[in-house]
C-alpha positions in Angstrom: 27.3 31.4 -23.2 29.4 28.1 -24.3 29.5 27.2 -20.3 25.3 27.4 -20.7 24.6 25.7 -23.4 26.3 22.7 -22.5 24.7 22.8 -19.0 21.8 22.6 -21.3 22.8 20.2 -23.4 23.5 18.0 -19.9 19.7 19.0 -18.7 18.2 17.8 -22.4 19.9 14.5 -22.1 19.0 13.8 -18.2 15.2 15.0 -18.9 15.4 11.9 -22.3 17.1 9.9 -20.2 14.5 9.9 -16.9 11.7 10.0 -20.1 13.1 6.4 -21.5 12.9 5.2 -17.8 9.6 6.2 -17.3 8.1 4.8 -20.3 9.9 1.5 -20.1 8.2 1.4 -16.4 4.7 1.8 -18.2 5.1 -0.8 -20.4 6.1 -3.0 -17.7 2.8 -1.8 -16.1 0.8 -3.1 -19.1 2.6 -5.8 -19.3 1.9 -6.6 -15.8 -1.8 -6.0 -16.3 -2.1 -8.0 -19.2 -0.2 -10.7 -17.7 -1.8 -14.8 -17.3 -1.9 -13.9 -13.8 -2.6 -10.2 -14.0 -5.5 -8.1 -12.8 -7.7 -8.4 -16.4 -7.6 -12.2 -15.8 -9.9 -11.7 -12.6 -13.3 -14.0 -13.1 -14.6 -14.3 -9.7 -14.7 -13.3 -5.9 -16.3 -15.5 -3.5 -16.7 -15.4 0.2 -16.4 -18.5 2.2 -19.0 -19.5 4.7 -18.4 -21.8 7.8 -19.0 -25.9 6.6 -18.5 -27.1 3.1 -18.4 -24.8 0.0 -19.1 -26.3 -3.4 -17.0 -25.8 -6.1 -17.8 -26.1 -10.5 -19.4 -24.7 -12.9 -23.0 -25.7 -12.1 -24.3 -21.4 -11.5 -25.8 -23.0 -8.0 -22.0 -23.9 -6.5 -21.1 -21.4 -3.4 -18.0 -21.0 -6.0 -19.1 -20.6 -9.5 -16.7 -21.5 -12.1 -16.7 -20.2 -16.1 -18.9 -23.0 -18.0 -16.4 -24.5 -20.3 -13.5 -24.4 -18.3 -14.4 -27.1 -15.2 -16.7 -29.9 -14.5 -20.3 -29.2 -12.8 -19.1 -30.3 -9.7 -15.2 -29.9 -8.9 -14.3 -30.0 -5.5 -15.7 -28.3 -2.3 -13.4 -26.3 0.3 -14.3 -27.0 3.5 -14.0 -23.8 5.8 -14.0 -23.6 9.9 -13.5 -19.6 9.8 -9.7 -19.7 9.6 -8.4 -22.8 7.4 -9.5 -23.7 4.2 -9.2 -27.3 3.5 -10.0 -28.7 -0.8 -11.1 -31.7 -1.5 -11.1 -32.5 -5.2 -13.9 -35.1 -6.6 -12.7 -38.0 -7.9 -11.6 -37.5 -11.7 -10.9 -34.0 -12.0 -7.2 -32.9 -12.7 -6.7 -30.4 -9.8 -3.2 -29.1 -8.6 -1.8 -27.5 -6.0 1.2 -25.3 -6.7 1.7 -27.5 -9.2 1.0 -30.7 -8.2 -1.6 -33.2 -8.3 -3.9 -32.9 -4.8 -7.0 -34.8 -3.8 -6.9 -33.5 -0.4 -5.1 -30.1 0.2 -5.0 -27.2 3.2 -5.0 -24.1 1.5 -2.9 -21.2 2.8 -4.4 -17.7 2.5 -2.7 -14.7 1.5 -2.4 -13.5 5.3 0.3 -16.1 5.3 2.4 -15.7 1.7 3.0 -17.3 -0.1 -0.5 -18.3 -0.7 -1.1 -21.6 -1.9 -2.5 -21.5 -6.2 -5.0 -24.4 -6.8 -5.2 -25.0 -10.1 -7.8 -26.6 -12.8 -6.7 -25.8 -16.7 -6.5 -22.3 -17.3 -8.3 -21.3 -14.1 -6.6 -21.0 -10.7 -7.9 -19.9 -7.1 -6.6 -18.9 -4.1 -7.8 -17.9 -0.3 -7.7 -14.1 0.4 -8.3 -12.8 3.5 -10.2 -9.0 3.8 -10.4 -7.6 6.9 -12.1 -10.8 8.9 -13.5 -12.2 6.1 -12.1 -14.9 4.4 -12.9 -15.7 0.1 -12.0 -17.3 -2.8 -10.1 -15.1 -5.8 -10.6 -16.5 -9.1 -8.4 -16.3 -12.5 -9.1 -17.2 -16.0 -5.7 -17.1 -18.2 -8.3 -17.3 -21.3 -10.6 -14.6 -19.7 -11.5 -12.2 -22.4 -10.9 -9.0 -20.9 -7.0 -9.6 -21.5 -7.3 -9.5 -24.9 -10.2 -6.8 -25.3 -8.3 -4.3 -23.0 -8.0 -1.4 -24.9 -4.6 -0.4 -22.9 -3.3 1.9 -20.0 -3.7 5.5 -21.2 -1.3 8.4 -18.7 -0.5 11.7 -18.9 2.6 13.8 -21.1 5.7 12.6 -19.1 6.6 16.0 -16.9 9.8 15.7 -15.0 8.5 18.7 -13.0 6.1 16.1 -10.9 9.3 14.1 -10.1 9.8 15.6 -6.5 12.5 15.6 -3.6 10.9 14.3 -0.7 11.5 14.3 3.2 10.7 10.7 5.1 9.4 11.7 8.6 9.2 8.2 10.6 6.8 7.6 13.2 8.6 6.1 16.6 6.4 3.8 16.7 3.8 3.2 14.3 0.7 4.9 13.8 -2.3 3.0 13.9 -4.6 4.0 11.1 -8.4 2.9 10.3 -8.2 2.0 6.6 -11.2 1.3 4.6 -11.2 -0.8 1.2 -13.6 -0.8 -1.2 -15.9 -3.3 0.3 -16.8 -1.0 3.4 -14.0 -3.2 5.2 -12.2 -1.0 8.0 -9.0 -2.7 9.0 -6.7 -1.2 11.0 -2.4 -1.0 10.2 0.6 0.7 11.2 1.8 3.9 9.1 5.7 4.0 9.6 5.3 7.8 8.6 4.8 10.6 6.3 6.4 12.0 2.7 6.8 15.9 3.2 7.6 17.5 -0.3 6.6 20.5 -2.5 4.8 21.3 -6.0 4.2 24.4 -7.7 6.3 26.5 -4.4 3.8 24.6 -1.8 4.5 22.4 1.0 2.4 18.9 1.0 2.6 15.6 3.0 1.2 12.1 2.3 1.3 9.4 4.9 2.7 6.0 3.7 0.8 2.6 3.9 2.7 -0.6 5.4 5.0 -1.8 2.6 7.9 -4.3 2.2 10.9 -3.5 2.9 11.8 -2.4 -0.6 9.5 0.8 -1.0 6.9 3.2 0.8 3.4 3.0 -0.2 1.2 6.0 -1.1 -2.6 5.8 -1.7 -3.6 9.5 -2.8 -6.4 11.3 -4.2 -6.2 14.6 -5.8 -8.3 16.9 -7.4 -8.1 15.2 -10.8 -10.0 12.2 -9.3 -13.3 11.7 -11.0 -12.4 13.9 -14.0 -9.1 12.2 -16.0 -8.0 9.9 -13.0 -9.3 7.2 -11.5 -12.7 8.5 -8.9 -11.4 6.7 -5.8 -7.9 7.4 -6.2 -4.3 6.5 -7.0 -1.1 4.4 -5.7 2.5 6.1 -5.9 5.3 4.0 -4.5 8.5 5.5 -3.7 11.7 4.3 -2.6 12.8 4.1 0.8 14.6 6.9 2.3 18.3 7.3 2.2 19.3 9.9 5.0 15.6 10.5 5.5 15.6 12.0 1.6 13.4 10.0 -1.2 12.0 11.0 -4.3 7.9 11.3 -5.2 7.4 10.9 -8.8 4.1 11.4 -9.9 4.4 10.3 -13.3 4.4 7.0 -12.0 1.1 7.1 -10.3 -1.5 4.5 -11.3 -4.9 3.6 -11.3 -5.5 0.5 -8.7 -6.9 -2.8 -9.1 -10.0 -1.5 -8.9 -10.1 0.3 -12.1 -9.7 -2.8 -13.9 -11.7 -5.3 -12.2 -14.8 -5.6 -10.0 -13.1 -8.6 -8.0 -10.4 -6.4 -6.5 -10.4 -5.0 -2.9 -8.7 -1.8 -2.5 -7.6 0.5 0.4 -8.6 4.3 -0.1 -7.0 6.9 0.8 -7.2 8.6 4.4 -8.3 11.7 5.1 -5.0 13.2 5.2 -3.9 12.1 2.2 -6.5 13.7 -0.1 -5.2 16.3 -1.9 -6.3 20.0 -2.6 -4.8 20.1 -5.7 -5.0 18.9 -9.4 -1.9 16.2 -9.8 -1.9 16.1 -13.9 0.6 13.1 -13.6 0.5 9.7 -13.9 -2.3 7.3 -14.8 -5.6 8.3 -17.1 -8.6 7.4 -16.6 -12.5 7.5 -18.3 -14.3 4.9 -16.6 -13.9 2.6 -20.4 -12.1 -0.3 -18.5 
């Protein structure tokens, strides 16, 4: 009886300690969202055409700016399918990764780091979707940061913190993966997470990733009704031995959730779940 209760006792402080963890991570999450260059600070995507693109506030610019926050007329971004090049009008205080530019070429997030051109609290940069090329605008002062209402997640349920089996690919897949723009781009999947719930065997196939983590994009059967309708992210660590660890209570709603100027991948077929994951990140369709 003695040897079982302090078995317990050793249980109880794991199961606080992996809770502490986990709820530092989600404050780093909000944090993260809420940050000056976080995902509620979106204002603006715009796609780049071929030629010159203007550039202010004035609501006829190819890239419209928040009224208040930049001149009329800023600076156009001159665009021959591939390279972006800005050219700032005479007067206005623009900056290129921190310094003063007249006359910059911009570097798009297909080549990171991408380069930040700044005016006040607003900054832009090139991202490239796909075969499309556009312009991603922030607003440090945009309202949404402070009108977010917060992240909202499930009970913390060290149950949905699974053992997982890394099966690599040798080589790569090649996967179709749509975003939410329609976009179908094609990348490599290094391989699959095999690992069980509730004494049944399930597999998700991982996303290209750095070299820190594997990349899951999911959807279950909670999607739609408490979690986010087009899915979820879940990263885990890379594999040690081929073994790594699936823990859904760190699953989160993406970009898209927050903002309409983010461009997300959705899940493929094979990783759409048949069952209700009640981990992880709330959602109901307030943000």
């Amino acid at each position: 009886m003695r040897l079982t209760g302090i078995l317990n006792t050793r249980y109880e402080a794991m199961d606080q300690a992996y809770i502490e963890a986990t709820q530092q991570w989600r404050a780093k999450m909000e944090a993260d969202l809420r940050a000056p260059d976080g995902w509620l600070a979106l204002a603006g995507l715009f796609w780049l055409r071929p030629g010159s693109n203007t550039v202010g506030a004035d609501p006829a610019s190819d890239i419209v700016l928040p009224e208040g926050f930049a001149p009329a007329r800023a600076a156009t971004i001159d665009f021959d399918g591939e390279h972006a090049t800005l050219h700032a009008r005479p007067g206005v205080p623009i900056a290129v990764n921190g310094e003063p530019a007249e006359v910059a070429a911009l570097r798009s997030d297909a080549d990171p780091p991408a380069d930040r051109v700044q005016l006040g609290p607003l900054t832009l940069l090139i991202i490239k979707r796909g075969e499309k090329y556009g312009v991603r605008l922030r607003n440090k002062q945009h309202p949404n940061r402070a009108a977010f209402a917060g992240r909202r997640w499930y009970p913390i349920r060290p149950e949905y913190c699974v053992p997982a089996t890394f099966i690599a690919y040798d080589p790569p897949q090649p996967r179709q993966i749509t975003n939410v723009l329609g976009d179908v781009v094609e990348e490599l999947s290094p391989g699959y997470v095999r690992f069980e719930l509730n004494g049944q065997e399930y597999q998700l196939e991982a996303s290209p990733t750095s070299a820190r983590e594997l990349f899951l994009v999911f959807r279950d059967r909670t999607a739609g009704t408490t979690t986010y309708p087009a899915g979820r992210f879940v990263k885990a660590p890379l594999p040690r031995d081929g073994q790594t660890t699936v823990d859904f209570n760190r699953a989160y709603s993406p970009p898209c959730a927050f903002t309409e100027f983010a461009t997300c991948p959705l899940p493929v077929p094979q990783n759409r779940l048949g069952i209700p994951i009640e981990a992880g990140e709330l959602y109901d369709g307030a943000h």
